[in-house]
DSSP file (Angstrom, degrees, kcal/mol; ACC not computed):
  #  RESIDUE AA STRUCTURE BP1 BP2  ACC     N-H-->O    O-->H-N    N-H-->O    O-->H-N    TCO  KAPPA ALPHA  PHI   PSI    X-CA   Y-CA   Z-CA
    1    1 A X     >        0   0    0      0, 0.0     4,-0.8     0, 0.0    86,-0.1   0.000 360.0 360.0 360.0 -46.0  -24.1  113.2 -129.9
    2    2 A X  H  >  +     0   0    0      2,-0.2     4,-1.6     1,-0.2     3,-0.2   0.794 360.0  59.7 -64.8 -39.0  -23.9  113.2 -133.7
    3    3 A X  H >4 S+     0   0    0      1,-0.2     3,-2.9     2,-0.2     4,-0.5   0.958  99.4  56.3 -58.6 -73.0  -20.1  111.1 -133.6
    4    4 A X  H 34 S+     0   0    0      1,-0.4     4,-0.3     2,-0.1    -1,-0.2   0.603 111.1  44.8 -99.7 -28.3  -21.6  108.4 -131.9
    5    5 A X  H 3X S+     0   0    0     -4,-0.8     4,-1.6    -3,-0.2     5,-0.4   0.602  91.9  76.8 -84.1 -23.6  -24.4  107.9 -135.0
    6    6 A X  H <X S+     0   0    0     -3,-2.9     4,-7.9    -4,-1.6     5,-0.3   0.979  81.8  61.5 -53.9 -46.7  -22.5  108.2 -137.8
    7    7 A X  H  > S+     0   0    0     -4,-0.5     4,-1.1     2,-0.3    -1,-0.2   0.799 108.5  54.5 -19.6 -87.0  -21.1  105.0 -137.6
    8    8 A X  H >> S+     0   0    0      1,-0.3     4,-2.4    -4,-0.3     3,-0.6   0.695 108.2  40.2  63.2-111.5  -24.8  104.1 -138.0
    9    9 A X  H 3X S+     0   0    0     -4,-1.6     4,-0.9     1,-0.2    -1,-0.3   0.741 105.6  63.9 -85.6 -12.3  -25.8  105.6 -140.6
   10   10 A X  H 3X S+     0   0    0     -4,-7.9     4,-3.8    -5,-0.4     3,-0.4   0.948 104.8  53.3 -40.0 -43.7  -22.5  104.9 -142.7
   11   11 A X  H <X S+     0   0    0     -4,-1.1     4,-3.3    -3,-0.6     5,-0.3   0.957 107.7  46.6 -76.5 -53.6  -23.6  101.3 -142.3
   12   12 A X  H  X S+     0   0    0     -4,-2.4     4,-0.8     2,-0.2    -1,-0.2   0.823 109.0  61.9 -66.5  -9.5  -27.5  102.2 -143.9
   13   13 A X  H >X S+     0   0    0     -4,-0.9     4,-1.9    -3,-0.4     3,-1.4   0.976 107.8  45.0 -52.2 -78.4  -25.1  104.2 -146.6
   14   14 A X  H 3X S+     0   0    0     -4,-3.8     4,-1.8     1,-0.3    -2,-0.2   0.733 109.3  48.4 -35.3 -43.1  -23.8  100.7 -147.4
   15   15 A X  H 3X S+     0   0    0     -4,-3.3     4,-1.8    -5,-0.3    -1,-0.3   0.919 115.0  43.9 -82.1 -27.3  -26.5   98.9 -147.5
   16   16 A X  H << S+     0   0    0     -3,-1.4    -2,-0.2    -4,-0.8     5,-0.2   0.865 110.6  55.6 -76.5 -37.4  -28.3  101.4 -149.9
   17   17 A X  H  X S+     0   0    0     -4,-1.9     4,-2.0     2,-0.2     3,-0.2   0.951 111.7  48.3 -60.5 -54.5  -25.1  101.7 -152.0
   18   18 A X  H  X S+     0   0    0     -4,-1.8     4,-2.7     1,-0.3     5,-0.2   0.951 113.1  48.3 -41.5 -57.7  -25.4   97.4 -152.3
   19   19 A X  H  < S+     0   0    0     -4,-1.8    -1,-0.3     1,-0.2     4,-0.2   0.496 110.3  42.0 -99.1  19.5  -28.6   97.6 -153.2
   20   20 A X  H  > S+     0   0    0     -3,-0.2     4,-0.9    -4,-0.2    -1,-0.2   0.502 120.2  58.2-112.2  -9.6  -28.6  100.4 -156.0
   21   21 A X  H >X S+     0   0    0     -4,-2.0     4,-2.1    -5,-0.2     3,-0.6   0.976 106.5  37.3 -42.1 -79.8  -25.5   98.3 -156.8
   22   22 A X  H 3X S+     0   0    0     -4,-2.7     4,-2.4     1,-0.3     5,-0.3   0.829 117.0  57.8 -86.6 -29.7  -26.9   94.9 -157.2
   23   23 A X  H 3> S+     0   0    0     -5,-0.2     4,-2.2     1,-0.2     5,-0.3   0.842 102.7  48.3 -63.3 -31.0  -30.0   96.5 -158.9
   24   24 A X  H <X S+     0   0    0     -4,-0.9     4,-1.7    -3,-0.6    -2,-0.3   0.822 111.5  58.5 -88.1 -23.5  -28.2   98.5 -161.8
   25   25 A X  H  X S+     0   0    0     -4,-2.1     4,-2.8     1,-0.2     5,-0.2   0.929 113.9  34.2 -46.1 -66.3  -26.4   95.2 -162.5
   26   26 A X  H  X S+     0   0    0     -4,-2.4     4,-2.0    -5,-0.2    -2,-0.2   0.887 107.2  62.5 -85.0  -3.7  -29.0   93.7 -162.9
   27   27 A X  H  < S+     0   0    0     -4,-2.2    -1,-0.2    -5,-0.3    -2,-0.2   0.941 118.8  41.7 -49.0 -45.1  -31.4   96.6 -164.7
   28   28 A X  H  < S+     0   0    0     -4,-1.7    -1,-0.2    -5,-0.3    -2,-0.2   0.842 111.0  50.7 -89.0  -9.5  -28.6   96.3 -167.4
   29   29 A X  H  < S+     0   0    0     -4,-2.8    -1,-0.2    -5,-0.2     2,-0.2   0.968 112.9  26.2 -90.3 -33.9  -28.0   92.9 -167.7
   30   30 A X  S  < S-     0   0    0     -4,-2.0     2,-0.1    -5,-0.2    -1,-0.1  -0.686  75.1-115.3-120.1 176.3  -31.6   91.2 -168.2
   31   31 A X    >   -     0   0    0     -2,-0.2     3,-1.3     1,-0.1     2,-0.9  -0.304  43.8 -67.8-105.3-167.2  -34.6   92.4 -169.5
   32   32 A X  T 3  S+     0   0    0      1,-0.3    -1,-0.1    -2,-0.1    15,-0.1  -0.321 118.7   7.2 -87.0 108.2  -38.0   93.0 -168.1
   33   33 A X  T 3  S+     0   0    0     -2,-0.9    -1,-0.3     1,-0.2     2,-0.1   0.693  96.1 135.2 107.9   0.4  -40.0   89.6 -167.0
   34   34 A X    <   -     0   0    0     -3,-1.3    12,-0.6    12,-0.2     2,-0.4  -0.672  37.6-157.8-101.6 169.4  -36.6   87.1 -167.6
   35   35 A X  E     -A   45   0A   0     10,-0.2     2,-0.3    -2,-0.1    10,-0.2  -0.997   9.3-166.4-151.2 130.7  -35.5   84.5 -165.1
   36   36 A X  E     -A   44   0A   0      8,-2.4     8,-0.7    -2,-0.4     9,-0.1  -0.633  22.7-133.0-110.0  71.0  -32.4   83.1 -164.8
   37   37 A X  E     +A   43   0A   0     -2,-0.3     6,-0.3     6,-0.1     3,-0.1   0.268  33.9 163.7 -43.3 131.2  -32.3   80.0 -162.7
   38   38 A X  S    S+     0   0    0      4,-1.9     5,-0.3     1,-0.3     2,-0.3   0.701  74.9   6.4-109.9 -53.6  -29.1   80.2 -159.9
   39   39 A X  S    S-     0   0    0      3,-3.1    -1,-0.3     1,-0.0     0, 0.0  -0.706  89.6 -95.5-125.8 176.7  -30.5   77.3 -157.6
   40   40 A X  S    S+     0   0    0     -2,-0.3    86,-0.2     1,-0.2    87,-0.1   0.452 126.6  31.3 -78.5   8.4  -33.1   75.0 -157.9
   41   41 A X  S    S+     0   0    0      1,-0.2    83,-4.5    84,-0.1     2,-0.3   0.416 106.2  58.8-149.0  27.8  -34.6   77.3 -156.1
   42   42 A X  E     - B   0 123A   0     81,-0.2    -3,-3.1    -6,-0.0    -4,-1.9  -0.989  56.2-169.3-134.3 124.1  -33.7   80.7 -156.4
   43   43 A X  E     -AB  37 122A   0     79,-1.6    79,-2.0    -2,-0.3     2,-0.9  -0.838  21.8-127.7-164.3 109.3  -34.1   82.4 -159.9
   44   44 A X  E     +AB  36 121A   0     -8,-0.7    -8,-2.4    -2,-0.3     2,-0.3  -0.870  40.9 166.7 -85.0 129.3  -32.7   85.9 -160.7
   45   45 A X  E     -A   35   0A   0     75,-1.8   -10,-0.2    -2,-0.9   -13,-0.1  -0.896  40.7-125.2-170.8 168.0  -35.5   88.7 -162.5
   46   46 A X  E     +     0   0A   0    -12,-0.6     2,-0.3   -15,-0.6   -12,-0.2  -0.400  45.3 152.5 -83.8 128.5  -36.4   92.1 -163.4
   47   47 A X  E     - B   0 119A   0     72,-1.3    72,-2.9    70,-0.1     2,-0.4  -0.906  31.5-150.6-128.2 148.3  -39.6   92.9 -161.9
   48   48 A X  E     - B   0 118A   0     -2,-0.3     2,-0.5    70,-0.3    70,-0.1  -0.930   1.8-155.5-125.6 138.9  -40.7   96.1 -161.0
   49   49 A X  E     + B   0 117A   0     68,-0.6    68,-1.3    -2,-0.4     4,-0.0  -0.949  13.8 176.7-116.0 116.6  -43.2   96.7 -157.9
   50   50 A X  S    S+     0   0    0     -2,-0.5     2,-0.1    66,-0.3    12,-0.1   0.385  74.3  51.8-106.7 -10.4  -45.2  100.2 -158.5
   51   51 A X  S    S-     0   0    0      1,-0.3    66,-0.3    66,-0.1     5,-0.2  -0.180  98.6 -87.1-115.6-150.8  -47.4   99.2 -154.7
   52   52 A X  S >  S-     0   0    0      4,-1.0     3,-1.6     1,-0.4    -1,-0.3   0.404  81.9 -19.7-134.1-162.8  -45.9   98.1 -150.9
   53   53 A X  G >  S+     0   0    0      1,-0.3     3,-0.6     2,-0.2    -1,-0.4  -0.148 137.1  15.1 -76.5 147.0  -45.1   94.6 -150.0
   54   54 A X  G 3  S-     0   0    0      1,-0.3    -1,-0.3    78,-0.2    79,-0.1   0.707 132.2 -68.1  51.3  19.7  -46.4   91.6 -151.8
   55   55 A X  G <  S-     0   0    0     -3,-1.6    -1,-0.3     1,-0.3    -2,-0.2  -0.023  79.4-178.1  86.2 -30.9  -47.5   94.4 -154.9
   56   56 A X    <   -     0   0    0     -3,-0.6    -4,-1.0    -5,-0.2    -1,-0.3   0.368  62.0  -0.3   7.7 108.2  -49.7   95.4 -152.4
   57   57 A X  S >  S+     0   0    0     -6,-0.2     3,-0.8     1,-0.1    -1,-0.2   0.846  92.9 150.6  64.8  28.5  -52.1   98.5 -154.0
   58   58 A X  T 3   +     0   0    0      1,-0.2    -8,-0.1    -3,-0.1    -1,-0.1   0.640  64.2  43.8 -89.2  11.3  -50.0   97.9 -157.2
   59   59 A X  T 3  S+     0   0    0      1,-0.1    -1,-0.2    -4,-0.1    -2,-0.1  -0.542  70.8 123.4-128.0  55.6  -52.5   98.8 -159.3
   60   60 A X  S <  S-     0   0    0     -3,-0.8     3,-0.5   -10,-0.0    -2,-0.1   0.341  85.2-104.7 -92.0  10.6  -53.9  102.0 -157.7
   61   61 A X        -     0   0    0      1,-0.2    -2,-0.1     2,-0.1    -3,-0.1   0.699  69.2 -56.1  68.5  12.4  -53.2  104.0 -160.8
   62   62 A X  S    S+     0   0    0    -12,-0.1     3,-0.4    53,-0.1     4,-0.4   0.180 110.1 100.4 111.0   8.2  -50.3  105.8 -159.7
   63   63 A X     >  +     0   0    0     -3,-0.5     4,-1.7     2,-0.2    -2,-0.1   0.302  69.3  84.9 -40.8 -29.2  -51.0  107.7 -156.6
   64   64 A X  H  > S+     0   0    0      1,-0.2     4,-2.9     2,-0.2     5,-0.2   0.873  77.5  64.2 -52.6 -56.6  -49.3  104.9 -154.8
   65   65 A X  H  > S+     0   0    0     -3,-0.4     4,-1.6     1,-0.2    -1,-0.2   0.871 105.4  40.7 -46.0 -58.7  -46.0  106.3 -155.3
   66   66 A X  H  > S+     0   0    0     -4,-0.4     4,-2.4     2,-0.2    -1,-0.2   0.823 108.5  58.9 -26.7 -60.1  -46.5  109.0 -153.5
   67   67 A X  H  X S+     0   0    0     -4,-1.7     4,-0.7     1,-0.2    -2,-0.2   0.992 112.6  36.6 -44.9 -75.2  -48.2  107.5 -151.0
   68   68 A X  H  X S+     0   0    0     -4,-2.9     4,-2.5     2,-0.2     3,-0.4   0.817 111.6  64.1 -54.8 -28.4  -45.5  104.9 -149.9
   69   69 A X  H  X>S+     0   0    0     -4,-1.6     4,-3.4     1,-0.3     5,-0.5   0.956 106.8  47.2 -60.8 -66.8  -42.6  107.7 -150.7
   70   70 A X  H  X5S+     0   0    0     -4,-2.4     4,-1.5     1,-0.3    -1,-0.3   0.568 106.7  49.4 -29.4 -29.0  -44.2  109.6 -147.9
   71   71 A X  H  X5S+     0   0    0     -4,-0.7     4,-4.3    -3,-0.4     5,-0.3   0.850 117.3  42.4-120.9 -69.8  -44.4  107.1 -145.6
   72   72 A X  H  X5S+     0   0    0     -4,-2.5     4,-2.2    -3,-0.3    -2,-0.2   0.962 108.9  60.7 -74.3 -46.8  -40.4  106.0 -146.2
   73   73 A X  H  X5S+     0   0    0     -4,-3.4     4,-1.6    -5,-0.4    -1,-0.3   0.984 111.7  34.5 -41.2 -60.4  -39.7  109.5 -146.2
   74   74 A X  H  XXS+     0   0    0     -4,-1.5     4,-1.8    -5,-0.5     5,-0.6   0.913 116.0  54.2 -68.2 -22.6  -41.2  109.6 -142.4
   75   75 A X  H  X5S+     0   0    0     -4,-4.3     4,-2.1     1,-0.2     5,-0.3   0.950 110.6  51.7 -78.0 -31.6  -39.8  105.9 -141.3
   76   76 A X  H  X5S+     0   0    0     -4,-2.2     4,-2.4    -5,-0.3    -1,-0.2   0.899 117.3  34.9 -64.7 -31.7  -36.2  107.4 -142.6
   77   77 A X  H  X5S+     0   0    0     -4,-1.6     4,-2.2     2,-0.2     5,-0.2   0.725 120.8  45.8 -92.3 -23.1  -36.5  111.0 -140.2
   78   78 A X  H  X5S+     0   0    0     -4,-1.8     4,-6.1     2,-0.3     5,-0.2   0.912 117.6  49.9 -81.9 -46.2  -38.4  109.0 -137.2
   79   79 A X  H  X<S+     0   0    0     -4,-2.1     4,-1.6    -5,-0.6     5,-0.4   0.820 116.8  42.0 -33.9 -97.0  -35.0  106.1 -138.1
   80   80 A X  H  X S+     0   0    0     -4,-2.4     4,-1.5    -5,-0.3    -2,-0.3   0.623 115.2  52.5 -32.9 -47.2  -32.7  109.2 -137.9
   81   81 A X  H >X S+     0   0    0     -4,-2.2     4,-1.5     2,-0.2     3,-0.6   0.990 111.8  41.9 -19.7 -85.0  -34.3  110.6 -134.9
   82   82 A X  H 3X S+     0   0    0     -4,-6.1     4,-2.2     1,-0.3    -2,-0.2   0.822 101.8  63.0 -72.1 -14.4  -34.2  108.0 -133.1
   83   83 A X  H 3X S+     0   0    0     -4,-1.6     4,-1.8     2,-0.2    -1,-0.3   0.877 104.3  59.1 -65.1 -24.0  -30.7  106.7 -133.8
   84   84 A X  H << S+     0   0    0     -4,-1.5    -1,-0.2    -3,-0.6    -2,-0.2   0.969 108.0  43.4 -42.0 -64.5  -29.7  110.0 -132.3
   85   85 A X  H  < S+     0   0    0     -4,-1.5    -2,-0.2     1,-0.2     3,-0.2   0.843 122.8  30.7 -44.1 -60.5  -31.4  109.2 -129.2
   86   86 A X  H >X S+     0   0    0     -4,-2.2     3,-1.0    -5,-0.2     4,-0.9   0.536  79.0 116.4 -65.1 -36.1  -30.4  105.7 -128.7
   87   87 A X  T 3< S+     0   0    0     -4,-1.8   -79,-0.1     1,-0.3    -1,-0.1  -0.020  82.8  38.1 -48.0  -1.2  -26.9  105.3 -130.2
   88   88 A X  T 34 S+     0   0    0     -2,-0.5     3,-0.3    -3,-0.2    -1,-0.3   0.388 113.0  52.1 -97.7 -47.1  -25.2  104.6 -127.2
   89   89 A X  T <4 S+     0   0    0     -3,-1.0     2,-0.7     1,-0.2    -2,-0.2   0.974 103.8  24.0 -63.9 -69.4  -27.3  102.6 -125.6
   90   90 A X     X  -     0   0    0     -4,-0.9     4,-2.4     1,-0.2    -1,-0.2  -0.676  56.2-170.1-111.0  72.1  -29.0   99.4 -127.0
   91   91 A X  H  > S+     0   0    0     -2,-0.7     4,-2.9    -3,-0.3    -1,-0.2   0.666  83.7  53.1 -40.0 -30.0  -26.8   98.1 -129.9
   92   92 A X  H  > S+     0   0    0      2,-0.2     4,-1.6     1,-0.2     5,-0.4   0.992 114.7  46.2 -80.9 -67.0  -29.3   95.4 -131.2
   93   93 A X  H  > S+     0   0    0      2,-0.2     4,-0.8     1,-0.2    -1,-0.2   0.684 112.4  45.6 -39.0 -24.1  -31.7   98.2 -131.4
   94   94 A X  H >X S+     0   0    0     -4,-2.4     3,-7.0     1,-0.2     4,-1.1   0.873 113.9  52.0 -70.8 -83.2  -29.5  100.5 -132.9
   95   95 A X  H 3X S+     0   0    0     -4,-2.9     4,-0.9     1,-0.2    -2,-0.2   0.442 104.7  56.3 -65.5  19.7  -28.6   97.8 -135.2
   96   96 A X  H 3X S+     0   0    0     -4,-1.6     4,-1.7     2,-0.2    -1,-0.2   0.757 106.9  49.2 -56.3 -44.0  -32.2   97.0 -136.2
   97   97 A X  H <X S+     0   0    0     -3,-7.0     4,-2.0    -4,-0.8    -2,-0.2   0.671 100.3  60.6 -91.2 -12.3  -32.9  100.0 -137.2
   98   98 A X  H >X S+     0   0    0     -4,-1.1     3,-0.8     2,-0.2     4,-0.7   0.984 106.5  49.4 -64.6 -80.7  -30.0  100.5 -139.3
   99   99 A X  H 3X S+     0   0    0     -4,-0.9     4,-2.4     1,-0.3    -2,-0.2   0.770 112.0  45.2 -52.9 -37.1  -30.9   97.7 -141.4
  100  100 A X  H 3X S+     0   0    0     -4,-1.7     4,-2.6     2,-0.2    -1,-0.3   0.933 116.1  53.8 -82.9 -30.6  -34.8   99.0 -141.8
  101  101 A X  H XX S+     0   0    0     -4,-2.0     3,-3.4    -3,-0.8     4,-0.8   0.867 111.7  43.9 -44.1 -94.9  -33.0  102.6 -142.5
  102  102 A X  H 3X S+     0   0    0     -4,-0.7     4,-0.5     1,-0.3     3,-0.5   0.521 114.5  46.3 -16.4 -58.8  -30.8  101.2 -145.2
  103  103 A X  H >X S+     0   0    0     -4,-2.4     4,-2.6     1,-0.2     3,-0.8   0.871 107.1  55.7 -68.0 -24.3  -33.2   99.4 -146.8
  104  104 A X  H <X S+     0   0    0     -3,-3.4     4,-0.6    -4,-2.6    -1,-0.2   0.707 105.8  53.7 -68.8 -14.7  -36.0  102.1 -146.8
  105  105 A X  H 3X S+     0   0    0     -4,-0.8     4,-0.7    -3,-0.5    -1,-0.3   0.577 104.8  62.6 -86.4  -6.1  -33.6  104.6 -148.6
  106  106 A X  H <X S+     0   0    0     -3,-0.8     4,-0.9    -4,-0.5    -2,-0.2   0.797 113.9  24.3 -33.2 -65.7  -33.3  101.9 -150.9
  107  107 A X  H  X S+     0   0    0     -4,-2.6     4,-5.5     2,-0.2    -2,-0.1   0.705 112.2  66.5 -64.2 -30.1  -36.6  101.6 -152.1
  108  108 A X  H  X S+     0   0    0     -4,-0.6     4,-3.6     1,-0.2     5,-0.2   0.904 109.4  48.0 -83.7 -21.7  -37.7  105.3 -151.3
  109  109 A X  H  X S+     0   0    0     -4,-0.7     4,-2.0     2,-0.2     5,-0.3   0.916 106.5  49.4 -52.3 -58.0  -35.0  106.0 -154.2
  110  110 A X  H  X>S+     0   0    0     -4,-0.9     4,-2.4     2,-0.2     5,-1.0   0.984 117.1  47.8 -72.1 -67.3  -36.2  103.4 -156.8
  111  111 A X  H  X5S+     0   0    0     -4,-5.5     4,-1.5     1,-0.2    -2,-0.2   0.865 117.8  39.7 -34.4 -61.7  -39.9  105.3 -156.0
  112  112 A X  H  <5S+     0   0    0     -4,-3.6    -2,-0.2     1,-0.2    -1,-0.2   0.844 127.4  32.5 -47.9 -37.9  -38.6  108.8 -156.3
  113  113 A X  H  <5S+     0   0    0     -4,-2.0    -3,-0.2    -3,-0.3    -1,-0.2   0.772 136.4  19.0 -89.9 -46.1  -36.1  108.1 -159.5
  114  114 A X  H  <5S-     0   0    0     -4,-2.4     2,-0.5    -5,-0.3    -2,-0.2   0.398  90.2-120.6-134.1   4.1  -38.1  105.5 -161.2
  115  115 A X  S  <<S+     0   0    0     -4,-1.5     2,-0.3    -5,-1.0    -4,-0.1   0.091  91.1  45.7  92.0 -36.9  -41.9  105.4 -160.1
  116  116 A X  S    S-     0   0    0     -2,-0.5     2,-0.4    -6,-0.1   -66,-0.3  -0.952  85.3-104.2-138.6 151.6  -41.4  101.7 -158.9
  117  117 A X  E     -B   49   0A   0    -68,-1.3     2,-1.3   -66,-0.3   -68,-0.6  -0.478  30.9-134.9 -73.4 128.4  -39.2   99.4 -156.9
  118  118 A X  E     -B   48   0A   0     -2,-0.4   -70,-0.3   -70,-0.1     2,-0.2  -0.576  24.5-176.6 -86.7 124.2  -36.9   96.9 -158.8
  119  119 A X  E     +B   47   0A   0    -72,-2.9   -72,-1.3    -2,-1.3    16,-0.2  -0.578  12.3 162.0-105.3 163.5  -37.1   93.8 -157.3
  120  120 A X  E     +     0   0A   0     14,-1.5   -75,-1.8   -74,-0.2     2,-0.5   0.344  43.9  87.8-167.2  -7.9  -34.7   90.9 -158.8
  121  121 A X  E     -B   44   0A   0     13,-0.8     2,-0.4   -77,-0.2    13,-0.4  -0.786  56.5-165.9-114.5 158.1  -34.2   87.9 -156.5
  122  122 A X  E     -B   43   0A   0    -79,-2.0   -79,-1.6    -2,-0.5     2,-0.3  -0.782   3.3-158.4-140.5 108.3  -37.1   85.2 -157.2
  123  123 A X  E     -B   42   0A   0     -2,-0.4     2,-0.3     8,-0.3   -81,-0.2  -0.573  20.0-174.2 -79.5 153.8  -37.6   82.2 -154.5
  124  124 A X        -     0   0    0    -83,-4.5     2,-0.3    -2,-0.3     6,-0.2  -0.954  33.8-147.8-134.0 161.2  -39.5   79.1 -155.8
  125  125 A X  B >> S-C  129   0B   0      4,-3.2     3,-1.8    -2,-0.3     4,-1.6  -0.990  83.1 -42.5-106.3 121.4  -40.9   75.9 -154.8
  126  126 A X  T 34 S-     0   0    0      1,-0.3     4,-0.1    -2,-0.3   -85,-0.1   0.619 101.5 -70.1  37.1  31.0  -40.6   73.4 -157.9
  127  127 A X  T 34 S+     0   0    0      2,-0.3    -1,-0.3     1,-0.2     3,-0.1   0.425 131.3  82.3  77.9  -8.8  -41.5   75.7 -160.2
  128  128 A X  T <4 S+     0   0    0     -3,-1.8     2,-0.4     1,-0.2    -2,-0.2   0.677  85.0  55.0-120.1 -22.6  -45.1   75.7 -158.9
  129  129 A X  B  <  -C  125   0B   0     -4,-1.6    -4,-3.2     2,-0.0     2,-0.3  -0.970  62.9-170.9 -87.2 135.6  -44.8   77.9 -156.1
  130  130 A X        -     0   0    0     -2,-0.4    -6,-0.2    -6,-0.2     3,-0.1  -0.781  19.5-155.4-136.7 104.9  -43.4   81.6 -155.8
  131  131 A X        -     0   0    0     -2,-0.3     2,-0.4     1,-0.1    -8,-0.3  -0.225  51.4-103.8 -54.6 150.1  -42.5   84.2 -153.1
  132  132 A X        -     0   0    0      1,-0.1   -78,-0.2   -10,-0.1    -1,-0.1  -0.616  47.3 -87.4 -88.2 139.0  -42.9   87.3 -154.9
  133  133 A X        +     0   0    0     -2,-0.4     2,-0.2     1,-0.1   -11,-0.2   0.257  51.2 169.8 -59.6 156.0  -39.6   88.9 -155.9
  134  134 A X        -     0   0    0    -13,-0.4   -14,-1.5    -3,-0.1   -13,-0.8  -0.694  17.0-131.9-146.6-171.3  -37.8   91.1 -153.7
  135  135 A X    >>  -     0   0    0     -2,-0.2     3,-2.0   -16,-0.2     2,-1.7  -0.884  35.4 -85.7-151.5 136.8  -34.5   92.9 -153.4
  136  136 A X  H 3> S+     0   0    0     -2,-0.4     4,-1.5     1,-0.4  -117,-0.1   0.381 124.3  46.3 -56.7  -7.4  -31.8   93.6 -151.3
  137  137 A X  H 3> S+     0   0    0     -2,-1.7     4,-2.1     2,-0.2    -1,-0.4   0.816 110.3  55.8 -96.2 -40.1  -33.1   96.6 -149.6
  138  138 A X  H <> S+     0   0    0     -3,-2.0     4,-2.7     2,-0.2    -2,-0.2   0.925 109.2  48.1 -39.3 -50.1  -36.3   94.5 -149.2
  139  139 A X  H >X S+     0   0    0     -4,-0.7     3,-1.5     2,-0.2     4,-1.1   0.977 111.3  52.7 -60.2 -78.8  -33.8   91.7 -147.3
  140  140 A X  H >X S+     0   0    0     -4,-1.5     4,-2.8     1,-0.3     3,-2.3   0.742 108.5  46.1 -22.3 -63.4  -32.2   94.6 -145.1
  141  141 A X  H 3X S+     0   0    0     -4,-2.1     4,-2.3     1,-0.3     5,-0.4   0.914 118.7  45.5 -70.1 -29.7  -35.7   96.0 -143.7
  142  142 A X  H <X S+     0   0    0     -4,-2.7     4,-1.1    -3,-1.5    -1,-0.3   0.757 105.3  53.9 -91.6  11.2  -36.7   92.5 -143.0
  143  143 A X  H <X S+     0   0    0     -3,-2.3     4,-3.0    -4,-1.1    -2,-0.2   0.926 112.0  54.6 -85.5 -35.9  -33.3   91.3 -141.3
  144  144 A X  H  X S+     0   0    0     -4,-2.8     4,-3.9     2,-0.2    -2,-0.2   0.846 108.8  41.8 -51.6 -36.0  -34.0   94.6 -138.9
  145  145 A X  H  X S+     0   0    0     -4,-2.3     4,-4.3     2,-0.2     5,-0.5   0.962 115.8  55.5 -73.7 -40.7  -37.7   93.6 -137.7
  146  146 A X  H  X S+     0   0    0     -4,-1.1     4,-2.4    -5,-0.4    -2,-0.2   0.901 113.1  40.6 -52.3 -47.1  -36.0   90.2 -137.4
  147  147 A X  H  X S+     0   0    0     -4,-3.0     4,-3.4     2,-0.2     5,-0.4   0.947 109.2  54.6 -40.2 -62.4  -33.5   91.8 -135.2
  148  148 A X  H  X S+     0   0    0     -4,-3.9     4,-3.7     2,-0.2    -2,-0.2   0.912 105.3  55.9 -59.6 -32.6  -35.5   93.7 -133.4
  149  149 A X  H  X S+     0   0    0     -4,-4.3     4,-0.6     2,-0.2     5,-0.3   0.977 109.6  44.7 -14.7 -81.6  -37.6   90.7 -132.6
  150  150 A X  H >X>S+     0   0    0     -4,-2.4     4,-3.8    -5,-0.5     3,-1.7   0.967 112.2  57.6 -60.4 -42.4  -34.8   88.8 -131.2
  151  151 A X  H 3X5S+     0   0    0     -4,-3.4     4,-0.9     1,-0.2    -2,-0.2   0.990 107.7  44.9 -33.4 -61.7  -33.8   92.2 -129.3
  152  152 A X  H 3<5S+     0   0    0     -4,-3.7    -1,-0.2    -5,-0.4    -2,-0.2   0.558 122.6  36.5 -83.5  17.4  -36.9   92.4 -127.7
  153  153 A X  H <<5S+     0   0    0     -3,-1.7    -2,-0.2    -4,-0.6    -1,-0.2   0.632 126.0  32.4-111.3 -63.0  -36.9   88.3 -126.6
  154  154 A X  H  <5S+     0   0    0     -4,-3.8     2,-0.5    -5,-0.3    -3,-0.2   0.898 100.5  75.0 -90.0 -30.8  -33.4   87.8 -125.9
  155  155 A X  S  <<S-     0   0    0     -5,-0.9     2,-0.3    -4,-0.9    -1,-0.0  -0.623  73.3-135.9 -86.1 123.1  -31.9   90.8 -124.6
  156  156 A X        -     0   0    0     -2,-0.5     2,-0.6     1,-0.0    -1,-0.1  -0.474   7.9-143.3 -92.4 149.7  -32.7   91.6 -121.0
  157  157 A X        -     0   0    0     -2,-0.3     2,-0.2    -5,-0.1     3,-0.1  -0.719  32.4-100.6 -94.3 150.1  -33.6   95.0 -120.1
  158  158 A X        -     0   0    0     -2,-0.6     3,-0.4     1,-0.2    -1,-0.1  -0.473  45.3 -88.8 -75.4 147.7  -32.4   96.1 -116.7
  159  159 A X  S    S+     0   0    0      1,-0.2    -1,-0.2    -2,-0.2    -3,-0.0   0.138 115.1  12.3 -71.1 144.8  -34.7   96.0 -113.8
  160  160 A X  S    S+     0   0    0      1,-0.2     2,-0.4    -3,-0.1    -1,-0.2   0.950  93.0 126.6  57.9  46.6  -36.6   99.8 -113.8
  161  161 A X        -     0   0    0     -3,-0.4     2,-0.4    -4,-0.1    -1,-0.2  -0.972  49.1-153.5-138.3 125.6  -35.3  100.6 -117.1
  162  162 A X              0   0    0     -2,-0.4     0, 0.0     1,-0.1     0, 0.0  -0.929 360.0 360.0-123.4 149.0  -38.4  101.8 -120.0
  163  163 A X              0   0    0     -2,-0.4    -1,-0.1    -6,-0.0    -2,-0.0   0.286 360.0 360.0 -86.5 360.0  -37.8  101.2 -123.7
């Protein structure tokens, strides 16, 4: 049962390895708050996230951390759980969930280790608009929901068959 998942979570390895990667590259190359235009509309910089998505409760006074570790702490075991169960069966599921694994040990690291997540890529519109920075474990957990999405649209489930 365990063979058929490694695979699996090797692949959420990778992606956590990438993005503690691309983050200590850039921890040590720029400083806190700089932006280094790449495109005209993508902009590398250091920001650091102390809350959830979008800064979300990032000024809760530090309680936060906790809060969200916990929380990625359970989405990693309920992940791992269930790739046990599944790992044969539904490959876009599997690999959905891989990708939200990977990135959530990504982040739950930067909480435990450092207080806050480092975020680093910065989209713009013309300089007057800005998604708020994110990071490659951020990109992971959303290419999985995005997968699982299309999983649960495109892929047909066979007739008498529960998910």
């Amino acid at each position: 049962m365990f063979k058929r998942v490694q695979r699996w979570w090797a692949l959420a390895l990778i992606l956590f390895v990438v993005d503690w990667i691309t983050k200590q590259l850039v921890e040590s190359n720029l400083f806190y708050g700089q932006e280094i235009p790449v495109l005209p509309f993508f902009d590398l910089t250091l920001r650091y996230n102390t809350g959830a998505a979008f800064s979300f409760l990032a000024q809760a006074g530090g309680w936060q951390r906790w809060f969200f570790s916990v929380i990625a702490l359970a989405v990693v075991v309920g992940i791992s759980w269930r790739l046990v169960k599944i790992a044969h069966e539904n490959r876009w599921e599997v690999l959905s969930l891989t990708f939200i694994l990977g990135g959530a040990i990504g982040n739950l690291y930067d909480r435990l280790v450092y207080g806050h997540v480092v975020d680093f890529i910065q989209l713009h519109w013309q300089q007057s608009w800005y998604f708020p920075a994110f990071n490659v474990a951020d990109s992971a957990i959303t290419i999985g929901v995005i997968l699982m999405l299309l999983e649960s649209v495109i892929v047909k489930k066979p007739e008498g068959t529960k998910k």
